[in-house]
C-alpha positions in Angstrom: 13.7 17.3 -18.9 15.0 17.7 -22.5 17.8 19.7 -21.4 18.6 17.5 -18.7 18.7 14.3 -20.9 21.4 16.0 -23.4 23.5 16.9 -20.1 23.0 13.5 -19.4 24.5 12.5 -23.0 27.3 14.8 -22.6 28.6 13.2 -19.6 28.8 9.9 -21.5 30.6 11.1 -24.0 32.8 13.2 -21.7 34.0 9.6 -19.7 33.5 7.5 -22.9 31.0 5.6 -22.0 28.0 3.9 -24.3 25.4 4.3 -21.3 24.3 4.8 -18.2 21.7 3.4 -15.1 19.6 5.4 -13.2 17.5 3.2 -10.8 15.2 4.5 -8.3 17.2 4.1 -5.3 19.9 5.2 -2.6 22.6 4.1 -0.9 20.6 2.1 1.1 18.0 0.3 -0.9 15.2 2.4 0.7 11.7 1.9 -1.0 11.2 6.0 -0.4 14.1 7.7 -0.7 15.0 11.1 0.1 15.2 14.3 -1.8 18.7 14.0 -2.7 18.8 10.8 -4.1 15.4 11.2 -6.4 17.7 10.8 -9.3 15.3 8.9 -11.6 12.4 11.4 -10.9 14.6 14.5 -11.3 15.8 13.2 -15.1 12.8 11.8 -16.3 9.2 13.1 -14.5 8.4 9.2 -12.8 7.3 9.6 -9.2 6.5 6.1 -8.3 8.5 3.9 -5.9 10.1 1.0 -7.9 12.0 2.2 -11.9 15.3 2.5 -13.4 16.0 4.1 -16.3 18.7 3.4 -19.1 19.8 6.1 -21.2 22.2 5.2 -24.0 24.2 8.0 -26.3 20.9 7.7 -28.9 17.8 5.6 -26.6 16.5 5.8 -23.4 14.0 3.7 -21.6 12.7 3.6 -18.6 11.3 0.2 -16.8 8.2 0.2 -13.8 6.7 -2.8 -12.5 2.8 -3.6 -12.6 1.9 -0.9 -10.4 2.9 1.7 -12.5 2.3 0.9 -16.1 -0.2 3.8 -16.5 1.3 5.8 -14.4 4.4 6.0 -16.1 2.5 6.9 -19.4 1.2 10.0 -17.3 4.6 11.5 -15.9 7.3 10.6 -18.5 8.2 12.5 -22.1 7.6 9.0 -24.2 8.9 10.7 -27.6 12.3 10.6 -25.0 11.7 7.7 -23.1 10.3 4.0 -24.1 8.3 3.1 -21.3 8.4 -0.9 -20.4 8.2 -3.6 -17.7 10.5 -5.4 -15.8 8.9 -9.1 -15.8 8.1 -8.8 -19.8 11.3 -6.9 -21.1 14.7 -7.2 -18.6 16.9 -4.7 -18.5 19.6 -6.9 -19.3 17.8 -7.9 -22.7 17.1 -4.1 -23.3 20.6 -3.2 -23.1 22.1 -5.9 -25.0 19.2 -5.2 -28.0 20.4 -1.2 -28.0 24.5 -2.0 -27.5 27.0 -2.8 -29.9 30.0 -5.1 -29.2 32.3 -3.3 -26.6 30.5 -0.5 -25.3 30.9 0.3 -21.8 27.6 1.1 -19.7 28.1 2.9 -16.4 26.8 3.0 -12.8 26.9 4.1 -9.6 27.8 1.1 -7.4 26.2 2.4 -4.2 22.8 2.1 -6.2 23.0 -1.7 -7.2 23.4 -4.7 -5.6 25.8 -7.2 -6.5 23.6 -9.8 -7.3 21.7 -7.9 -10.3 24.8 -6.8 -11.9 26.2 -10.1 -12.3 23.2 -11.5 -13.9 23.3 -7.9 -16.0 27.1 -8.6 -16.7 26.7 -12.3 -17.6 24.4 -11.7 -20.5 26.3 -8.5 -21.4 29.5 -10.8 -21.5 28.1 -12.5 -24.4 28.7 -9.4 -26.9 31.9 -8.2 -25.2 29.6 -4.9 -23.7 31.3 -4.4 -20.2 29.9 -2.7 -17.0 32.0 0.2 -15.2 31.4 1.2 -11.6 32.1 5.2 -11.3 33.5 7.2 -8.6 31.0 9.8 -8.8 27.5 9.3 -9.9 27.0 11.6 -13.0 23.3 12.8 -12.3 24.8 14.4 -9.4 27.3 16.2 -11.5 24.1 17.8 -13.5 21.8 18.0 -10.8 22.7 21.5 -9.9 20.0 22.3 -7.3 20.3 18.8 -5.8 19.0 19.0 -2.0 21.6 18.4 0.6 21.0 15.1 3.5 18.3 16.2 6.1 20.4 18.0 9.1 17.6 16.3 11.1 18.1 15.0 14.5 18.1 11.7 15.5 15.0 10.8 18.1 14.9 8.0 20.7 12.1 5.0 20.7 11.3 4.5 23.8 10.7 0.8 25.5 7.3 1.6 26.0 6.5 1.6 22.1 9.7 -0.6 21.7 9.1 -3.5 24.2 12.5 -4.3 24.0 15.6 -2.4 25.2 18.6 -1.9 22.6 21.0 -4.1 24.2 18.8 -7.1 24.6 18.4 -7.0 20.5 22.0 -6.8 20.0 23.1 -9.1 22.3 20.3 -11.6 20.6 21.5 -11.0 17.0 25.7 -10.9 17.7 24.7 -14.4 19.3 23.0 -15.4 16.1 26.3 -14.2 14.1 28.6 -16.2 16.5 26.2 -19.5 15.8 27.1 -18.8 11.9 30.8 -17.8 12.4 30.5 -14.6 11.8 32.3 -12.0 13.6 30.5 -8.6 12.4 27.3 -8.0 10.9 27.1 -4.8 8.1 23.7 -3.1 8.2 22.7 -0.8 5.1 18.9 -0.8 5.5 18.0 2.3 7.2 14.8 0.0 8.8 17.4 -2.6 10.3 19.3 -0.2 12.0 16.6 2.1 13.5 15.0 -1.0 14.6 18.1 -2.3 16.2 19.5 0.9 17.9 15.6 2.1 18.9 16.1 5.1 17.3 13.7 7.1 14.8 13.9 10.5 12.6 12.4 12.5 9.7 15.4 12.0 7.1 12.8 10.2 4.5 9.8 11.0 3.7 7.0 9.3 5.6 8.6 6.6 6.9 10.5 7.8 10.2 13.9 6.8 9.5 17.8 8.2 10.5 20.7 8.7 7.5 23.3 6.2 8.9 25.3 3.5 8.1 26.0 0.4 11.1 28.5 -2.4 12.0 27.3 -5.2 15.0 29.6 -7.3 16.5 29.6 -10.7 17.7 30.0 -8.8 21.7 26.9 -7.0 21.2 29.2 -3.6 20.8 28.4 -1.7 17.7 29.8 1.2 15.3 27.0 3.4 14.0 28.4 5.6 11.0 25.8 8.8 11.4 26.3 12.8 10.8 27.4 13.7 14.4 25.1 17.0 14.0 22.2 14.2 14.1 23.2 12.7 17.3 22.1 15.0 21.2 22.5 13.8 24.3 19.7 12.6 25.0 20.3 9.7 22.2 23.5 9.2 23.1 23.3 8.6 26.8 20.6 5.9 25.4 23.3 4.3 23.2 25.7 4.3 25.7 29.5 3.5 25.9 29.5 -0.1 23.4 27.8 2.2 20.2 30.7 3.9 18.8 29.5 7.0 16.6 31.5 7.8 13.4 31.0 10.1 10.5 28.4 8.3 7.9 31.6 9.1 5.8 33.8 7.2 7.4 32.1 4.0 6.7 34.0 2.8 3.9 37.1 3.1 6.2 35.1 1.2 8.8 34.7 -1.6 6.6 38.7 -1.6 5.7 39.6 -2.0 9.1 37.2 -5.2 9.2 39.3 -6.8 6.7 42.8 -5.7 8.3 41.5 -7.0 11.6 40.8 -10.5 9.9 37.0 -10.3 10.7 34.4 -12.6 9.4 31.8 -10.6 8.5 28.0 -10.9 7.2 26.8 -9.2 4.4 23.5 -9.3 2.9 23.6 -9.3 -0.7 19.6 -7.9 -1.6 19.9 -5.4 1.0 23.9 -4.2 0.8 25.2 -2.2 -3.4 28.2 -3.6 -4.9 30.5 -0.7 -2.9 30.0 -2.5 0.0 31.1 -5.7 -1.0 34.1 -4.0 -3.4 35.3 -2.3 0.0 35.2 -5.5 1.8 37.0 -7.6 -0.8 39.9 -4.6 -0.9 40.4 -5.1 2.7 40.7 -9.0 2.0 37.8 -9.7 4.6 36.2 -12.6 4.9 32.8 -12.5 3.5 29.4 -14.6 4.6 27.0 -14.0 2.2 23.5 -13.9 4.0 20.3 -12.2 4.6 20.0 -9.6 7.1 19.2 -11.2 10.5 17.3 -8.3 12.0 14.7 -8.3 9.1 13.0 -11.4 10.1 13.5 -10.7 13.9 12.0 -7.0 13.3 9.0 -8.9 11.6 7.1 -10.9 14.5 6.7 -8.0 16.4 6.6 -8.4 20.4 3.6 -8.3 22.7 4.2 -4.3 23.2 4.6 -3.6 19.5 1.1 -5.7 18.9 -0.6 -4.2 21.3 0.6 -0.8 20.2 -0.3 -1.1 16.3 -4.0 -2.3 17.7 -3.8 1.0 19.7 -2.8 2.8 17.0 -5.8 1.9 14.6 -8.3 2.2 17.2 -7.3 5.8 17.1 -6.9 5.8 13.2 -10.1 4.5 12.7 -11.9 7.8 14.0 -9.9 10.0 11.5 -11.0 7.4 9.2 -14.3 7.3 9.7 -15.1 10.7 10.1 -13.3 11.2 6.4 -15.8 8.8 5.1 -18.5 10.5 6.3 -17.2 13.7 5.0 -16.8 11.7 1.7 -20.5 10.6 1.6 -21.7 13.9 2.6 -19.8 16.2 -0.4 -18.9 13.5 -3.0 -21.7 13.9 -4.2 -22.2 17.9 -4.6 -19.5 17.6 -7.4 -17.6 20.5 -5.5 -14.2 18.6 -3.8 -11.4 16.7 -5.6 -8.7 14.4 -5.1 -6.5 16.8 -3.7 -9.5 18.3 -1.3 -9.7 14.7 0.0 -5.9 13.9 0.4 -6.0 17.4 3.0 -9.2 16.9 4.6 -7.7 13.1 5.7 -4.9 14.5 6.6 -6.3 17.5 9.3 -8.3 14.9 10.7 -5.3 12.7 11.3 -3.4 15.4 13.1 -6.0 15.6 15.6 -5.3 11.7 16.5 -2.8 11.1 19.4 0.6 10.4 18.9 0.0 11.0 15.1 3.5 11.7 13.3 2.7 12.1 9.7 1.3 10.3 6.9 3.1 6.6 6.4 2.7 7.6 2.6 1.6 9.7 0.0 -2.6 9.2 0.2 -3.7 7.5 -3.0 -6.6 9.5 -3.7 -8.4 8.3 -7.1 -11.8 9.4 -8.4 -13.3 7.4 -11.4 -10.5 6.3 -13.8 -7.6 7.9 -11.4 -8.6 4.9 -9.2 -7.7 2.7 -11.6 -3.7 3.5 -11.5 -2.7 1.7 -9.2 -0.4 3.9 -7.1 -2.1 6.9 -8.9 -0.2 10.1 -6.7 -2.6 13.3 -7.5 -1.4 16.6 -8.6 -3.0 19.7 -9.1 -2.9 18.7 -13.1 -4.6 15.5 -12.4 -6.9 16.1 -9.8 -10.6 15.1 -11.0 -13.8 16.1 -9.1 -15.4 13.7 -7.4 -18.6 13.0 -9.3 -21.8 10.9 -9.3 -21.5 7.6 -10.8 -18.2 7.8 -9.8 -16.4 5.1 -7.4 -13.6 7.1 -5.1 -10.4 5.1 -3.9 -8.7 5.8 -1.3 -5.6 4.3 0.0 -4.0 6.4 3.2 -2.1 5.3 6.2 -0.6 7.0 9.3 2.6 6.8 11.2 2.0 6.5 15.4 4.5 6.5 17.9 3.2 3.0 18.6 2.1 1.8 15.4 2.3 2.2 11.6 -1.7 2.1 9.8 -2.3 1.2 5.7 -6.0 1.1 4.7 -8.1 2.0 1.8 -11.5 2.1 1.1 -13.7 2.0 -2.2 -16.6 3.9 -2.0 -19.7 4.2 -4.3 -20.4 8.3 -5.2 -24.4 8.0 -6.0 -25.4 4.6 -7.2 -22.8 1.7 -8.2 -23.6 0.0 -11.2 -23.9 -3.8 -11.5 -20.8 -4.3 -12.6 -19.3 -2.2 -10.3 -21.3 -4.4 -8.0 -20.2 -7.5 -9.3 -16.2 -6.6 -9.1 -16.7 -5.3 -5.7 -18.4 -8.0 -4.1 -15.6 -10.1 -6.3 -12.5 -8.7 -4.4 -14.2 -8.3 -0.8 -15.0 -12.4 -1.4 -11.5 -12.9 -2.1 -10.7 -10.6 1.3 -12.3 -12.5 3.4 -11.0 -15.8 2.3 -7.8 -14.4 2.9 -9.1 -13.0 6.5 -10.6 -16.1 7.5 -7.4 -18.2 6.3 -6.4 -21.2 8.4 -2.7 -22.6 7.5 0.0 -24.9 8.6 2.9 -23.7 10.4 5.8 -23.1 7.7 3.6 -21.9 4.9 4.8 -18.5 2.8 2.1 -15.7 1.5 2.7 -17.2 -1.7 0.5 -20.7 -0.6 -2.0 -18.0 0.6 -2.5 -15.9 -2.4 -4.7 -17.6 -4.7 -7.2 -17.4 -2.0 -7.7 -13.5 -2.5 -7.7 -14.0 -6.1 -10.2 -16.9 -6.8 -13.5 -15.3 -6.8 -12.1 -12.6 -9.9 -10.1 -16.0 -11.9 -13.6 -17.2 -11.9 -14.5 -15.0 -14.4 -11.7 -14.4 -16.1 -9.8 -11.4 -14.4 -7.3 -10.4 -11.9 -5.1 -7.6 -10.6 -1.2 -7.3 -10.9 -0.1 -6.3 -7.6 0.8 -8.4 -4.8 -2.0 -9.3 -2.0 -0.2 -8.4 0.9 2.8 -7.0 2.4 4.6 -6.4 5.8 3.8 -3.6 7.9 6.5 -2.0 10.5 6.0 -0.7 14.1 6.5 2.9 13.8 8.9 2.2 10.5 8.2 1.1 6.9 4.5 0.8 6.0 5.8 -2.0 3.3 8.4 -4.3 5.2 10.0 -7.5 4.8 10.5 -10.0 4.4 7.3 -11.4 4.8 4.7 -11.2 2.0 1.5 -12.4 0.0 2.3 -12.7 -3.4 2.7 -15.1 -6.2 5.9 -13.9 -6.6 9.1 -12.9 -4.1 10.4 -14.4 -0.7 9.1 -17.5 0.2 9.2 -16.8 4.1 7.2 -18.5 6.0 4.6 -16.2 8.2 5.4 -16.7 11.6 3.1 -15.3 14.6 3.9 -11.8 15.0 4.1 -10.8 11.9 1.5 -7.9 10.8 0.6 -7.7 6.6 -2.2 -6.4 4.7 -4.6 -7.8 2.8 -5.2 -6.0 0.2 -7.1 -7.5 -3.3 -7.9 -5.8 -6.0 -9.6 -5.1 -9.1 -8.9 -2.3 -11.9 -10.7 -1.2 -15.1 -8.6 0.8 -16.9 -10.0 4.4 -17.7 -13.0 3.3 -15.6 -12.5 2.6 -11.8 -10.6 0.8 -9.5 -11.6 -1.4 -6.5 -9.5 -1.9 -3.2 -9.9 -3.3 0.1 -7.6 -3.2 2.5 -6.9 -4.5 5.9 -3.7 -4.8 8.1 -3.5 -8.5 9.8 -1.7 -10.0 12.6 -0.2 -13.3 11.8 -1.0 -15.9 15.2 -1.2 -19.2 16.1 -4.5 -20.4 15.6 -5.0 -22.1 19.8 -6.5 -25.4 19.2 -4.6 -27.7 20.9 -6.1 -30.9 19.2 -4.9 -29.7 15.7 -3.1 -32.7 14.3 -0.6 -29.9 12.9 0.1 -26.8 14.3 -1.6 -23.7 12.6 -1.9 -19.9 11.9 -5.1 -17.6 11.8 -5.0 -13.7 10.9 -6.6 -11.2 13.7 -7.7 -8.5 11.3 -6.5 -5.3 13.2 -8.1 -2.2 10.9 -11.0 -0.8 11.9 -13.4 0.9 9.4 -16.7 0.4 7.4 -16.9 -1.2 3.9 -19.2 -0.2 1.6 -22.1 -2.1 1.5 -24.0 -0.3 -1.0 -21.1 -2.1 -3.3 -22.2 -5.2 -2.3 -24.2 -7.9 -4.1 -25.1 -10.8 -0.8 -26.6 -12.8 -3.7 -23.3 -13.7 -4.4 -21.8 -14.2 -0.8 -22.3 -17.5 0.8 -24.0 -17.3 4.5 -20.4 -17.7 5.7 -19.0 -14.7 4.1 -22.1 -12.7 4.9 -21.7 -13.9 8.5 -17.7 -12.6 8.7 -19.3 -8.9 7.6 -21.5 -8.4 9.5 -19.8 -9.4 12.9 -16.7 -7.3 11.7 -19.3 -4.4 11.1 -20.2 -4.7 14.5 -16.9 -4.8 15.9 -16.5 -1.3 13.7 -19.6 0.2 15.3 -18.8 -0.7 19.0 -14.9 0.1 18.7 -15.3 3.5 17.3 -18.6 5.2 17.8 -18.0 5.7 21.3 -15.4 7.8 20.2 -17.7 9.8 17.4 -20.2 12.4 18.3 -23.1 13.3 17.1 -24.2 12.8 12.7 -20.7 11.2 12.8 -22.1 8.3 15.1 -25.6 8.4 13.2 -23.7 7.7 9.6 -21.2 4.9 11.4 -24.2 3.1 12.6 -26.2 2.7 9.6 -23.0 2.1 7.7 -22.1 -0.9 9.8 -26.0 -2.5 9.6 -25.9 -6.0 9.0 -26.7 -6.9 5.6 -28.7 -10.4 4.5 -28.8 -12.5 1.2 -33.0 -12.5 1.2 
């Protein structure tokens, strides 16, 4: 890393420039990206999903969210890099503490939107320290064993997981962008455009998405910039004659030709980097600046999709139980760890129907390791799983008809009261959350403080969000719907499917998760005097009720446990055999505050 940071330094001097950004992103905002564009990983040793580094001629710092604050300590040199958080120290502040009056930092401007660097530039403009958009991104230019773009093909999603044909969505969002003027529609997020075409692949990891660039238009027609290698003919007899296919390196050509054909066209600004805005202006295009239609639509799913991802975690919930029981057979022997568990879920997903891969990286954290909150083992970190120990584990799968996010806490021999006490704390503030009525119109964030409650009643908390969307066969975290205190303010429409996932985390101790996936629908009492929303919890596995303390559960939150335990046991042991049914039935017994 050491060598790669004064390659880094060269480069700056080399082009005269005072500094450079490295965020943890690609070309098209994606949450995982893909091996080639692991730029922030590859110079500095961070592996979690949200960063960006800055790296000046004589500093470097690198800035995670709450997620990742001890995670960061774990994987990055800190003599080399100061290690800090976005909401407490901005990068903006950061670099205008560390610059000197007309120094020049640079950046790629496929890896930033436009909104961010004007904020960034406004507060730089202060001391005269300017911001330069290069041609060429200069980790590339060090990055000598960089991996290529997956050669992958392209796969269709067929209307029976789809429920809705490709044509039907287009024609439905060009007439959107004809009732706001707009004559085109440019699509960057990889999830927007596999959504809209129907189309899946293998091009990032764990989320099943296709390399490609798109442009709708207000006729429903369609260019869709891809790597013709990608494309058989089995997709494109499905896309048919209006889906023109062009080289994913033409697309900054495609966007010229909007502005020389006097378009109107629709950009959104969080989800499209400052190149696509630059190449727009140079054609003199007009610009609406908006958010990405398809988002929201892709959101409230459609009665196939719903009935799919309730498919899908009935057959997830019998690789998930039959890990538990694993789990509470070996945990205790002191002979398995972390990685041990991340395989063994794993083989007994793959034995699950229309099972595609994992939908991320298993969290698998024993003792303090469950206490980072998107803790990814390695064979340097991996810890036994021990008596006395809690084990976390936070694992979803990817289904040709659904997309599954769940984890579990479990108690290794006997919980202590405390342990009890934090537990019982976060699955109170889960079944608020399950049990939520709410008007039509209300966002997450009106729904939040209902997870959290039962831990601000003693004085603690957890700094992560509660909840957040779930695709169909695509991203397991989606927008733009969410549960969190901070972020959109969308308002949940039915639909829609989240998680609900409180927390609690004792540094160098434990950590505590539960985690469901919800769907969001309309609550069907017609003498409401205003029209609500319900959640239909969708997961299907056991909680640990050895972790439980009923002396602090009211006969109402005891109630929702049990008759969710027995929806467990008589979903899914049908479907065990044997010691595997034995263990799911005493784990779903009803429990009692006497």
């Amino acid at each position: 890393m050491d060598n790669r940071l004064l390659a880094l330094r060269q480069k700056l001097r080399d082009q005269k420039l005072n500094g450079f950004l490295i965020p943890h992103s690609d070309e098209h905002q994606s949450e995982y990206t893909p091996s080639y564009a692991e730029r922030l990983e590859w110079l500095t040793g961070f592996k979690g999903s949200a960063g960006e580094a800055l790296v000046t001629l004589d500093r470097a710092a690198i800035f995670v969210d709450g997620r990742y604050t001890l995670q960061v300590r774990d994987q990055v040199n800190l003599k080399k890099f100061t290690p800090l958080k976005f909401n407490i120290d901005p990068i903006e502040d950061w670099l205008f503490d560390n610059l000197i009056e007309g120094d020049v930092v640079g950046y790629d401007p496929w890896l930033h939107s436009k909104v961010w660097l004007a904020k960034v530039a406004k507060k730089l403009a202060v001391k005269n320290i300017s911001l330069k958009a290069l041609e060429n991104n200069i980790i590339d230019e060090i990055w000598n064993d960089q991996p290529e773009p997956s050669k992958a093909l392209a796969q269709l999603h067929k209307n029976r997981y789809s429920g809705e044909t490709s044509l039907n969505k287009r024609k439905r969002i060009a007439a959107l962008l004809k009732s706001k003027g707009a004559n085109a529609l440019v699509l960057t997020a990889l999830d927007s455009i596999a959504w809209l075409f129907n189309i899946r692949g293998s091009d990032v990891n764990c989320t099943p998405l296709v390399l490609s660039f798109a442009i709708l238009y207000d006729n429903a027609k369609a260019d869709l910039f891809i790597d013709s290698d990608k494309i058989d003919d089995e997709v494109k007899k499905h896309l048919g004659s209006h889906v023109n296919l062009f080289s994913k390196n033409d697309f900054v050509a495609g966007l010229g030709k909007l502005g020389t054909s006097n378009k109107c066209v629709m950009v959104d600004p969080k989800k499209s980097h400052a190149a696509i805005f630059e190449a727009l202006e140079n054609a003199d295009a007009k610009i609406i600046e908006a958010d990405d239609p398809i988002q929201l639509d892709k959101a409230c799913k459609n009665d196939v999709e719903l009935e799919g991802a309730r498919k899908a975690h009935i057959r997830d919930a019998v690789a998930v139980c039959r890990f538990l029981y694993w789990i509470d057979n070996n945990a205790h022997k002191g002979k398995i760890d972390e990685i041990d568990a991340v395989n063994e879920f794993y083989d007994l997903r793959k034995e699950v129907p229309l099972f595609q891969g994992n939908s991320f990286d298993t969290i698998s954290g024993a003792g303090p390791n469950g206490a980072i909150v998107h803790y990814k083992v390695s064979p340097e970190t991996s810890r036994k799983l021990e008596n006395g120990m809690l084990y976390l584990v936070d694992s979803g799968g990817q289904y040709l008809d659904g997309t599954t996010d769940i984890t579990r806490t479990v108690a290794i021999g006997t919980p202590t009261e405390e342990q009890r006490d934090r537990f019982t704390r976060v699955l109170k503030g889960h079944i608020a959350l399950a049990q939520a009525r709410f008007p039509v119109g209300r966002s997450g964030a009106h729904l939040d403080t209902l997870a959290r409650k039962s831990l601000w009643d003693v004085g603690l908390d957890y700094d992560h969000g509660t909840g957040h969307g779930v695709g169909s066969y695509l991203g397991v975290h989606e927008g733009p719907q969410s549960i969190s205190p901070v972020g959109h303010n969308v308002a949940l429409k039915p639909g829609m499917i989240l998680s609900n996932e409180p927390g609690y985390y004792k540094t160098g101790e434990y950590g505590i998760r539960i985690e469901n996936l919800v769907i969001v629908r309309d609550s069907g009492y017609a003498e409401e005097e205003r029209p609500m929303l319900t959640f239909e919890t969708i997961t299907i596995a056991p909680i640990d009720t050895r972790l439980v303390n009923p002396h602090m559960m009211s006969a109402a939150e005891i109630t929702w446990l049990n008759i969710y335990h027995a929806k467990v046991r008589e979903t899914v042991s049908p479907l065990l055999e044997n010691d595997e049914k034995e263990w799911l039935i005493h784990a779903t017994e009803s429990i009692t505050s006497l």
